[in-house]
mmCIF file of the N, C-alpha and C atoms, coordinates in Angstrom:
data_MODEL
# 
_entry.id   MODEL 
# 
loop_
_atom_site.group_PDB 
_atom_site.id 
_atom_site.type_symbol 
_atom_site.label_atom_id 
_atom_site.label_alt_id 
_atom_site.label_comp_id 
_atom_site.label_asym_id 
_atom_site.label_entity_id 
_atom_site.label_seq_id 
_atom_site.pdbx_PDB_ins_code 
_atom_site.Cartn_x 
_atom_site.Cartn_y 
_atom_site.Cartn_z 
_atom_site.occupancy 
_atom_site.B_iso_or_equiv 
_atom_site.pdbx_formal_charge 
_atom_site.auth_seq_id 
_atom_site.auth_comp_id 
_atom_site.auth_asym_id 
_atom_site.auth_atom_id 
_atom_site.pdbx_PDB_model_num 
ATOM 1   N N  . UNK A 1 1  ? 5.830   24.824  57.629  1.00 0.00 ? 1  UNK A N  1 
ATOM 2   C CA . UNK A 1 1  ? 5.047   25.442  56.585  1.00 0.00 ? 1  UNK A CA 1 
ATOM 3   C C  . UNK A 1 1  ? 4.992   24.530  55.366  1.00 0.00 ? 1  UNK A C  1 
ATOM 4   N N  . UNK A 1 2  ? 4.182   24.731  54.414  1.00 0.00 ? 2  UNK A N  1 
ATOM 5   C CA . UNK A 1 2  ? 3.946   24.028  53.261  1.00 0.00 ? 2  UNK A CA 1 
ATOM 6   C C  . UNK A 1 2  ? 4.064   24.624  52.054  1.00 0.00 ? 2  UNK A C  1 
ATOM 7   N N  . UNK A 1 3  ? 4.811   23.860  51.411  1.00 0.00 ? 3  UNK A N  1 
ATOM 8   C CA . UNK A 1 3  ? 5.611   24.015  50.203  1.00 0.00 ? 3  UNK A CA 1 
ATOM 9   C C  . UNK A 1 3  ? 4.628   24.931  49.250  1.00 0.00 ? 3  UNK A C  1 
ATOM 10  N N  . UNK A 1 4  ? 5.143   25.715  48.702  1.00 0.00 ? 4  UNK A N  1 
ATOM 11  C CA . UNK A 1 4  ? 4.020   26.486  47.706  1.00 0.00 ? 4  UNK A CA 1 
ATOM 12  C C  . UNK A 1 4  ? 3.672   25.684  46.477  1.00 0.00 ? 4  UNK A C  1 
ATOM 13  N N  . UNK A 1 5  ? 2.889   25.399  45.762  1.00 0.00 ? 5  UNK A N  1 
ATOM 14  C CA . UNK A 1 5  ? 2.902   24.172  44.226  1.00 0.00 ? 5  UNK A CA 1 
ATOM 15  C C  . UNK A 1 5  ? 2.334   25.299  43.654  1.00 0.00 ? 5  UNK A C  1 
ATOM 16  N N  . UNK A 1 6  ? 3.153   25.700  42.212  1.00 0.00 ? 6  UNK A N  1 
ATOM 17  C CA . UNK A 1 6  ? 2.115   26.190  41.239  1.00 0.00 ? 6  UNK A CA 1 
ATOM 18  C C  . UNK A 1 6  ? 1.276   25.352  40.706  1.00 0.00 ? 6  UNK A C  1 
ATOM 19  N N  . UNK A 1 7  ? -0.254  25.457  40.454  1.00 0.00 ? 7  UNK A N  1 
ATOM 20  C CA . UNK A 1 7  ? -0.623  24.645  40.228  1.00 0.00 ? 7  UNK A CA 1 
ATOM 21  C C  . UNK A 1 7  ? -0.993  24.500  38.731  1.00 0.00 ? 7  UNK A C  1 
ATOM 22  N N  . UNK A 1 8  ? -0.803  25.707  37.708  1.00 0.00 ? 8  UNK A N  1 
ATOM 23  C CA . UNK A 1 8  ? -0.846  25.858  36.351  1.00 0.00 ? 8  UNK A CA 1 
ATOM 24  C C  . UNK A 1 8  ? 0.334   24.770  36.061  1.00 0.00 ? 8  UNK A C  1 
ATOM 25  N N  . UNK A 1 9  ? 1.405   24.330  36.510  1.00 0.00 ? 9  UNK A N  1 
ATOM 26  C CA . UNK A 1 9  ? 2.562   23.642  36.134  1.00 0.00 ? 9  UNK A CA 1 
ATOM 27  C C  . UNK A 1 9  ? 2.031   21.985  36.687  1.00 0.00 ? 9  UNK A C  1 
ATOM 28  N N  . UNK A 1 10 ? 1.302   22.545  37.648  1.00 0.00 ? 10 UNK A N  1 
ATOM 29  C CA . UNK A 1 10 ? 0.617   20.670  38.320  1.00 0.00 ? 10 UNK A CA 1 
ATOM 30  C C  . UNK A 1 10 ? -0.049  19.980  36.858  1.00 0.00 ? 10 UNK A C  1 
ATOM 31  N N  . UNK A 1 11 ? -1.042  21.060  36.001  1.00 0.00 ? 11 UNK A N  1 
ATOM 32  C CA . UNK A 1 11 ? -1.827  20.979  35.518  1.00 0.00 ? 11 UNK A CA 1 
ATOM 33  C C  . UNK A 1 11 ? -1.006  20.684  33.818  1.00 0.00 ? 11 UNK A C  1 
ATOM 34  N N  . UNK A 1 12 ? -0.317  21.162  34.079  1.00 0.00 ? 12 UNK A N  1 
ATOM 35  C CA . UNK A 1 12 ? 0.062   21.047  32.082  1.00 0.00 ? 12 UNK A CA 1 
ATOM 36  C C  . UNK A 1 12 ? 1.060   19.739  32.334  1.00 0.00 ? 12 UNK A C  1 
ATOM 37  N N  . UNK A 1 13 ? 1.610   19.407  33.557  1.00 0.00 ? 13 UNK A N  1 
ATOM 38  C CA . UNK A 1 13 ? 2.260   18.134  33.788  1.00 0.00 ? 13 UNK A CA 1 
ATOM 39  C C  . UNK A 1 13 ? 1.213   17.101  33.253  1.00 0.00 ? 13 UNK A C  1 
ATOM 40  N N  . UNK A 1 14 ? 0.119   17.513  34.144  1.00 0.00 ? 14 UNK A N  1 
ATOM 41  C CA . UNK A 1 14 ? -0.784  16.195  34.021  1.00 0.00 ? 14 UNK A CA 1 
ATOM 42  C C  . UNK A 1 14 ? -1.323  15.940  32.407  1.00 0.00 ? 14 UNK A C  1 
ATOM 43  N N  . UNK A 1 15 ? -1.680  16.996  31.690  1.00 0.00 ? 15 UNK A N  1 
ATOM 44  C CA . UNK A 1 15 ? -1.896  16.976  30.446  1.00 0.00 ? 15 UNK A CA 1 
ATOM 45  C C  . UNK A 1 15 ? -0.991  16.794  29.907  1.00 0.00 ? 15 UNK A C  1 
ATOM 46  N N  . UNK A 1 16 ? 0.093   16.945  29.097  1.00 0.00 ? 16 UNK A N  1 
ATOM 47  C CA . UNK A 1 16 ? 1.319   16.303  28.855  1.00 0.00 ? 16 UNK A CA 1 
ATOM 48  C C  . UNK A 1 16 ? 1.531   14.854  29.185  1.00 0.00 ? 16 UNK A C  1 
ATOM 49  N N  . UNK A 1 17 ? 1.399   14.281  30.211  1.00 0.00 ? 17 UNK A N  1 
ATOM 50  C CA . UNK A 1 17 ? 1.364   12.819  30.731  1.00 0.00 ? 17 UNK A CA 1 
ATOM 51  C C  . UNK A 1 17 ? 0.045   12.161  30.417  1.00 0.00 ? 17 UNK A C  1 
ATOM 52  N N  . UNK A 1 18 ? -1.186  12.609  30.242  1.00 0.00 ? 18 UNK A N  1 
ATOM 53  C CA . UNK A 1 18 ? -1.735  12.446  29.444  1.00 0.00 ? 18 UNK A CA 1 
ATOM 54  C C  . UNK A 1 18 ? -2.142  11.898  28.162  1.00 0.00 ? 18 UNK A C  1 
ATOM 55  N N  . UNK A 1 19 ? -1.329  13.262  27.698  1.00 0.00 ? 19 UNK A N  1 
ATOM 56  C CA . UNK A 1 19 ? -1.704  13.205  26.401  1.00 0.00 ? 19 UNK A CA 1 
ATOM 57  C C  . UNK A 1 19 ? -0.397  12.134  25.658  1.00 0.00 ? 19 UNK A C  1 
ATOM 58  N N  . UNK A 1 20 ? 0.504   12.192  26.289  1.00 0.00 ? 20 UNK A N  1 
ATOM 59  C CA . UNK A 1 20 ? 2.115   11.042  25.993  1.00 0.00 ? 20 UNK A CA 1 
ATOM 60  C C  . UNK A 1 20 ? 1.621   9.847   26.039  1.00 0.00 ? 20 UNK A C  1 
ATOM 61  N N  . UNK A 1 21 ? 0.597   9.416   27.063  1.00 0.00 ? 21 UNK A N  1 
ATOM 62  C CA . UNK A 1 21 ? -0.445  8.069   27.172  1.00 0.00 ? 21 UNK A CA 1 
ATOM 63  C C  . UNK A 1 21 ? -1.127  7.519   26.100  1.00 0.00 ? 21 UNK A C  1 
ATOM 64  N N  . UNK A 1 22 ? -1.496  8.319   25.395  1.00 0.00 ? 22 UNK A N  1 
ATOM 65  C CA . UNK A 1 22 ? -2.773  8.422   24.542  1.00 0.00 ? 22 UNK A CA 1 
ATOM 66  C C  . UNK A 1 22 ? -1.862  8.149   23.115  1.00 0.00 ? 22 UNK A C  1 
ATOM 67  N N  . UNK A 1 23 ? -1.222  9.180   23.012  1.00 0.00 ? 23 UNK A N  1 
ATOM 68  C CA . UNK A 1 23 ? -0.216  8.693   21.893  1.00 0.00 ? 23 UNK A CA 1 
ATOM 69  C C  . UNK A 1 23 ? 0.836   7.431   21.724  1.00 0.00 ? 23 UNK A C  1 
ATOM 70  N N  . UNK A 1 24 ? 1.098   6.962   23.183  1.00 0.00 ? 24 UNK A N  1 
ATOM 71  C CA . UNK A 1 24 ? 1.431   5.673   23.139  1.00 0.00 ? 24 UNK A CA 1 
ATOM 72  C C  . UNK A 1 24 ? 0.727   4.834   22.880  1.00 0.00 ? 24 UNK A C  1 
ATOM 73  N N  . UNK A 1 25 ? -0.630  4.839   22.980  1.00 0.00 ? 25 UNK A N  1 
ATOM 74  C CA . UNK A 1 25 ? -1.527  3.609   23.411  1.00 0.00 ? 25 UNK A CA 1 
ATOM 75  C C  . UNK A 1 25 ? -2.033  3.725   21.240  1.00 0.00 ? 25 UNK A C  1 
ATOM 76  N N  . UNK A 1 26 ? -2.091  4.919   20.672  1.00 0.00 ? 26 UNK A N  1 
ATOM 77  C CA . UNK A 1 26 ? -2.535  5.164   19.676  1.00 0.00 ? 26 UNK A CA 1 
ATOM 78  C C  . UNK A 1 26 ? -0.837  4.132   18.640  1.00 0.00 ? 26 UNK A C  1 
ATOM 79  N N  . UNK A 1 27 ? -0.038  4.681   19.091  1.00 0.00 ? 27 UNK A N  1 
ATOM 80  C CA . UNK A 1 27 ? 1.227   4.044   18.098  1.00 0.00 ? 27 UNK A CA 1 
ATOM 81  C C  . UNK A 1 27 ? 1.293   2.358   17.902  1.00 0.00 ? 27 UNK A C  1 
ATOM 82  N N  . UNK A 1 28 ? 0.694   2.232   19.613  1.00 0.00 ? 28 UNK A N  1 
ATOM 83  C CA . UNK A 1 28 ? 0.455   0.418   19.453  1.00 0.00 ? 28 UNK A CA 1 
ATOM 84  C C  . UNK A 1 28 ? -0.574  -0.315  18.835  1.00 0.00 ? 28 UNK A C  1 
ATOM 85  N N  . UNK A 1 29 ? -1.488  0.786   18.789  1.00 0.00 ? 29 UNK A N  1 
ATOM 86  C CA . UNK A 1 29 ? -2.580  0.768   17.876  1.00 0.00 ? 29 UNK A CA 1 
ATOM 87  C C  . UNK A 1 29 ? -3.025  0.747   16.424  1.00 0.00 ? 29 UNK A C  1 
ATOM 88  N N  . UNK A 1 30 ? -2.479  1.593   15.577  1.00 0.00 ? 30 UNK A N  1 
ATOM 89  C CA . UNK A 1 30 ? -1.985  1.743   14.385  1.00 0.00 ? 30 UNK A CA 1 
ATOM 90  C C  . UNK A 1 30 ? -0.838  2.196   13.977  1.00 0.00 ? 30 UNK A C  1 
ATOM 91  N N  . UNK A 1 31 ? 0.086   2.080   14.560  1.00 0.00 ? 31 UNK A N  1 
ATOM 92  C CA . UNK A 1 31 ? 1.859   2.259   14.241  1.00 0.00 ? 31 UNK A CA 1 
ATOM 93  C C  . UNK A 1 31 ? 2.358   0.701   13.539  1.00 0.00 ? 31 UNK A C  1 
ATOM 94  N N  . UNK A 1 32 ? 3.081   1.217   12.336  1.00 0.00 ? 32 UNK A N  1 
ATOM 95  C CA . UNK A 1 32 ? 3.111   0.331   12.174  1.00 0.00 ? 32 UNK A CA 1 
ATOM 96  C C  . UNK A 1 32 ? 4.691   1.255   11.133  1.00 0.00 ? 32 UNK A C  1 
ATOM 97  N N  . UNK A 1 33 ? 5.799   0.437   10.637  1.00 0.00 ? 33 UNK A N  1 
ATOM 98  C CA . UNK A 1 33 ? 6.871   1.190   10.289  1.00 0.00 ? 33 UNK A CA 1 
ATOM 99  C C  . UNK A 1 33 ? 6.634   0.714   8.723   1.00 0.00 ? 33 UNK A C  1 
ATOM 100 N N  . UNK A 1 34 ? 7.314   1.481   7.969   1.00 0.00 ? 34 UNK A N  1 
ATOM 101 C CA . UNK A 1 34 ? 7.362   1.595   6.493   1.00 0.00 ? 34 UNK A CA 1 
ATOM 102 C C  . UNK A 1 34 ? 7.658   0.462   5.894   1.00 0.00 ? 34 UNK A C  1 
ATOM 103 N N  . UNK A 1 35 ? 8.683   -0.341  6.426   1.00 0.00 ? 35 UNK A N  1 
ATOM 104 C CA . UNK A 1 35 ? 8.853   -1.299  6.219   1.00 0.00 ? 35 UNK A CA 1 
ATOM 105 C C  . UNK A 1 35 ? 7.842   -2.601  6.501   1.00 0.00 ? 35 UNK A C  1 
ATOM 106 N N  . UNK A 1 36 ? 7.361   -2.789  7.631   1.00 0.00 ? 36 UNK A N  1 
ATOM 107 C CA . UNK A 1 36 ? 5.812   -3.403  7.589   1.00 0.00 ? 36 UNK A CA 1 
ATOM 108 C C  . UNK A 1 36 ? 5.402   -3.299  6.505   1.00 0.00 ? 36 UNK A C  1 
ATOM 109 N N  . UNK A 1 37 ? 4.763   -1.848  6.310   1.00 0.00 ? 37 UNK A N  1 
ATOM 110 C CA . UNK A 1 37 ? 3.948   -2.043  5.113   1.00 0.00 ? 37 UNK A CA 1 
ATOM 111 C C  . UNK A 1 37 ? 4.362   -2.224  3.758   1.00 0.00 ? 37 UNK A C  1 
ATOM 112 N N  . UNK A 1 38 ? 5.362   -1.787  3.363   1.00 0.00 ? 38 UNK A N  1 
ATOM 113 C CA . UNK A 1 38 ? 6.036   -2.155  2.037   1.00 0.00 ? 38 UNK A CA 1 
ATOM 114 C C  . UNK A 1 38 ? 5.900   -4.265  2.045   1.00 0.00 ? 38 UNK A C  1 
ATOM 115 N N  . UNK A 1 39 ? 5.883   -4.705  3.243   1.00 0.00 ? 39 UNK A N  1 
ATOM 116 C CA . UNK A 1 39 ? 6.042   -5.746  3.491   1.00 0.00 ? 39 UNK A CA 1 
ATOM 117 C C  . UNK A 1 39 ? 4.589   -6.445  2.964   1.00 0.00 ? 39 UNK A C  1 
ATOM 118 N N  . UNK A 1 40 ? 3.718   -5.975  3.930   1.00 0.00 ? 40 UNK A N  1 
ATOM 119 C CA . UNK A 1 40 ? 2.544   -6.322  3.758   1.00 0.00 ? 40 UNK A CA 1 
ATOM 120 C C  . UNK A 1 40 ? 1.554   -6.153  2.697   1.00 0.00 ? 40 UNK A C  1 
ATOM 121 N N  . UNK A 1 41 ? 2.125   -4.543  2.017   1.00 0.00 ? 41 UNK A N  1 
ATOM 122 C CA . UNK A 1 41 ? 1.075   -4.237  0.514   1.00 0.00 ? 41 UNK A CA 1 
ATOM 123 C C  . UNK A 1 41 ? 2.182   -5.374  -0.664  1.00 0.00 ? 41 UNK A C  1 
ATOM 124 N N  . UNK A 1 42 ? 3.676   -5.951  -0.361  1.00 0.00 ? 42 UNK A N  1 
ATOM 125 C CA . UNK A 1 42 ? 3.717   -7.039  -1.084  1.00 0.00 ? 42 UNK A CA 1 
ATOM 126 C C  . UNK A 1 42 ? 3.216   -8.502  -1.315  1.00 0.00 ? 42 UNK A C  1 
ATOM 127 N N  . UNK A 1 43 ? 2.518   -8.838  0.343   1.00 0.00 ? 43 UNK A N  1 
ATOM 128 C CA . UNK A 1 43 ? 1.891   -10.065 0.708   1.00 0.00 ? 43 UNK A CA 1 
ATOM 129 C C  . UNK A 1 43 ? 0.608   -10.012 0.000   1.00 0.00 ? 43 UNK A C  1 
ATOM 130 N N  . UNK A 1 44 ? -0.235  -9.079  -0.054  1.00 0.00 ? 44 UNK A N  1 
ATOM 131 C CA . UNK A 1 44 ? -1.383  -8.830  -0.388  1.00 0.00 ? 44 UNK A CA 1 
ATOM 132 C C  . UNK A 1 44 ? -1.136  -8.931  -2.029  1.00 0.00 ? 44 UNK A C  1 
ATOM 133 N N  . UNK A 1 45 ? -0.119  -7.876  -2.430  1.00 0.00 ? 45 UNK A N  1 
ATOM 134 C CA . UNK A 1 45 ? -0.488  -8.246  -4.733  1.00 0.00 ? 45 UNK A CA 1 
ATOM 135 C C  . UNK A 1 45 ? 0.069   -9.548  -4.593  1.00 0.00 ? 45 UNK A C  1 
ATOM 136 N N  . UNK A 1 46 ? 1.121   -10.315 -3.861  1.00 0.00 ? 46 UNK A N  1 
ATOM 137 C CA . UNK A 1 46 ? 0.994   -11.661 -4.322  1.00 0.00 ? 46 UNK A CA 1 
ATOM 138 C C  . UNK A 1 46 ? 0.301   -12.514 -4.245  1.00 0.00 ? 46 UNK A C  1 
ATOM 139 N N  . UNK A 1 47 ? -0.593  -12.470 -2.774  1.00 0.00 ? 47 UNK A N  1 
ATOM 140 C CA . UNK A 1 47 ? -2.026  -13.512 -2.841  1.00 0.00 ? 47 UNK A CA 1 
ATOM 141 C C  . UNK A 1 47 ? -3.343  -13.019 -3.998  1.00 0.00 ? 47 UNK A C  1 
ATOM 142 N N  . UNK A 1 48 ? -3.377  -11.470 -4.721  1.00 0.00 ? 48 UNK A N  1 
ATOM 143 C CA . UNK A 1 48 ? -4.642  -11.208 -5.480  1.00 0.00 ? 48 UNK A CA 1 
ATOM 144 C C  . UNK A 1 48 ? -4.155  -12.086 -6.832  1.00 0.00 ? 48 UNK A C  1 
ATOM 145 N N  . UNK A 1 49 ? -2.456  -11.945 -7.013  1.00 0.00 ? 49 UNK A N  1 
ATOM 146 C CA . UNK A 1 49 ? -1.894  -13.026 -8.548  1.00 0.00 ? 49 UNK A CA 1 
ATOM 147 C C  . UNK A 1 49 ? -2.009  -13.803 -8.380  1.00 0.00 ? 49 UNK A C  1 
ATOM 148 N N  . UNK A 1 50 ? -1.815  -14.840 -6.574  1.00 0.00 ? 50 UNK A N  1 
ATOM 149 C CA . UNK A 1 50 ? -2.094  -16.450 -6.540  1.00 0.00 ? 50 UNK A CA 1 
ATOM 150 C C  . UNK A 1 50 ? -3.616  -16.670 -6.850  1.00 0.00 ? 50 UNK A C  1 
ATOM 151 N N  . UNK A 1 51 ? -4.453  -15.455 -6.349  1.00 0.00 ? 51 UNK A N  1 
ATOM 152 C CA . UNK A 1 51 ? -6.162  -15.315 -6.905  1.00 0.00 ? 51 UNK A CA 1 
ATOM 153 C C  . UNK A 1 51 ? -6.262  -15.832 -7.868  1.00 0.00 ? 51 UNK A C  1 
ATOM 154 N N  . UNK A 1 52 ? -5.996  -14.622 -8.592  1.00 0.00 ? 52 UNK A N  1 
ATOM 155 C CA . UNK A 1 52 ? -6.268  -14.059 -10.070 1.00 0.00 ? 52 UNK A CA 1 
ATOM 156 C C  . UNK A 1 52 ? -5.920  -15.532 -11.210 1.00 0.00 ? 52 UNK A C  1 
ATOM 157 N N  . UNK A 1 53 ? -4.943  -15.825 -10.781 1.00 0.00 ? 53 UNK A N  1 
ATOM 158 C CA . UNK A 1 53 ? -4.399  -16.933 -11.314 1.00 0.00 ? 53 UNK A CA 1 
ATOM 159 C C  . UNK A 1 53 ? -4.940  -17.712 -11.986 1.00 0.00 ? 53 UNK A C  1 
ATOM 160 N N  . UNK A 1 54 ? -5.632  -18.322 -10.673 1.00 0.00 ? 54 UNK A N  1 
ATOM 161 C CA . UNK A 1 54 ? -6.276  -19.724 -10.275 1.00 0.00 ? 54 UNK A CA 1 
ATOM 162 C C  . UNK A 1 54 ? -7.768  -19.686 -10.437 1.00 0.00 ? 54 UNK A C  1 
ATOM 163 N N  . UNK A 1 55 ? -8.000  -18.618 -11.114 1.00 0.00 ? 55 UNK A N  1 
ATOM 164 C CA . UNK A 1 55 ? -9.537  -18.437 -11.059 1.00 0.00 ? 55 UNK A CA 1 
ATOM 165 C C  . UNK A 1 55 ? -9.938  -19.342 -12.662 1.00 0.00 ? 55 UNK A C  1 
ATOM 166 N N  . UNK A 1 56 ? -10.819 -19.759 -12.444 1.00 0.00 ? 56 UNK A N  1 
ATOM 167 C CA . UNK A 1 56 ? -11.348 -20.413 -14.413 1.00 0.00 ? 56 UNK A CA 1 
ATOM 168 C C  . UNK A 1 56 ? -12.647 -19.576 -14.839 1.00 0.00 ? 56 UNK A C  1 
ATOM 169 N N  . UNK A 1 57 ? -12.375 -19.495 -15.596 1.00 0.00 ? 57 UNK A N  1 
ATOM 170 C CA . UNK A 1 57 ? -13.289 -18.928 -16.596 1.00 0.00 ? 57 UNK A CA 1 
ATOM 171 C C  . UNK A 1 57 ? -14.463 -19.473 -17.021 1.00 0.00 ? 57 UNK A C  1 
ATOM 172 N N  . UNK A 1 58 ? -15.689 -19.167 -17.084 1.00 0.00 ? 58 UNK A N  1 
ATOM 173 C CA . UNK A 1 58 ? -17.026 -20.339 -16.961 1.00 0.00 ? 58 UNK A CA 1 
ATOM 174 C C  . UNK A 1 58 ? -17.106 -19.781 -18.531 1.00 0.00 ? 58 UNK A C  1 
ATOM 175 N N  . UNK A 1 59 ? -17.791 -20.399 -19.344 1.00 0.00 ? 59 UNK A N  1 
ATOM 176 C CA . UNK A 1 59 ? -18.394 -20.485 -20.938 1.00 0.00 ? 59 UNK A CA 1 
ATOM 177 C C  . UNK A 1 59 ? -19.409 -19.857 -20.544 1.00 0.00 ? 59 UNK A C  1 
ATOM 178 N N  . UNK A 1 60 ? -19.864 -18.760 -21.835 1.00 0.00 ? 60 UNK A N  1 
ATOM 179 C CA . UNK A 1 60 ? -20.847 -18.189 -21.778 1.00 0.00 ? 60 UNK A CA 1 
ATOM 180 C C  . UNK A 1 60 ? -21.456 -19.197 -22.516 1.00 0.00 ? 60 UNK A C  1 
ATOM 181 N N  . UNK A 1 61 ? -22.508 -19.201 -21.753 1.00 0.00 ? 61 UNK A N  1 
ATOM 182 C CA . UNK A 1 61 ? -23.749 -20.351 -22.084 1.00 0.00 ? 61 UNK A CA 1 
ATOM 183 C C  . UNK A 1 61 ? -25.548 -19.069 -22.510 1.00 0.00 ? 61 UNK A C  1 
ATOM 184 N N  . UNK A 1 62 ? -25.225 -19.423 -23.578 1.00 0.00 ? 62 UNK A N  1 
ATOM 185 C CA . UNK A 1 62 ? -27.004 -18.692 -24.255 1.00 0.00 ? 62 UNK A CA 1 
ATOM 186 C C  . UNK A 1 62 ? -27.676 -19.739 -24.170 1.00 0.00 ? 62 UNK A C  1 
ATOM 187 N N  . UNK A 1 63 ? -29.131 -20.005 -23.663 1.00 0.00 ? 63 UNK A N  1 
ATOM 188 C CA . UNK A 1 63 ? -30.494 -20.385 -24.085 1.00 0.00 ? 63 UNK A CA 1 
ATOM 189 C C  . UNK A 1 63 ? -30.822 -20.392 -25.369 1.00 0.00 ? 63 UNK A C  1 
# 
């Protein structure tokens, strides 16, 4: 004889495994840890001051 399968339990397995997929594939995607970014929003104000810096100022020139 053959095994009985509920199949409401086949079914929320598969969704669950699923949906665990999706959220993995999403964390590698835009996961990124606090520290990253504390990291990275510091890389960024120090290259807009190495900018900002280095920029010259043109003379206003009137006709």
């Amino acid at each position: 004889m053959a095994e009985i399968v509920n199949l409401n339990r086949f079914r929320k397995n598969a969704a669950k495994a699923e949906a665990r997929a999706a959220a993995d594939a999403n964390a590698v995607k835009f996961g990124r840890t606090k520290a990253q970014k504390v990291l990275e929003e510091a890389q960024a104000e120090k290259a807009r001051a190495v900018l900002d810096a280095s920029k010259r100022e043109r003379p206003d020139t009137e006709p």
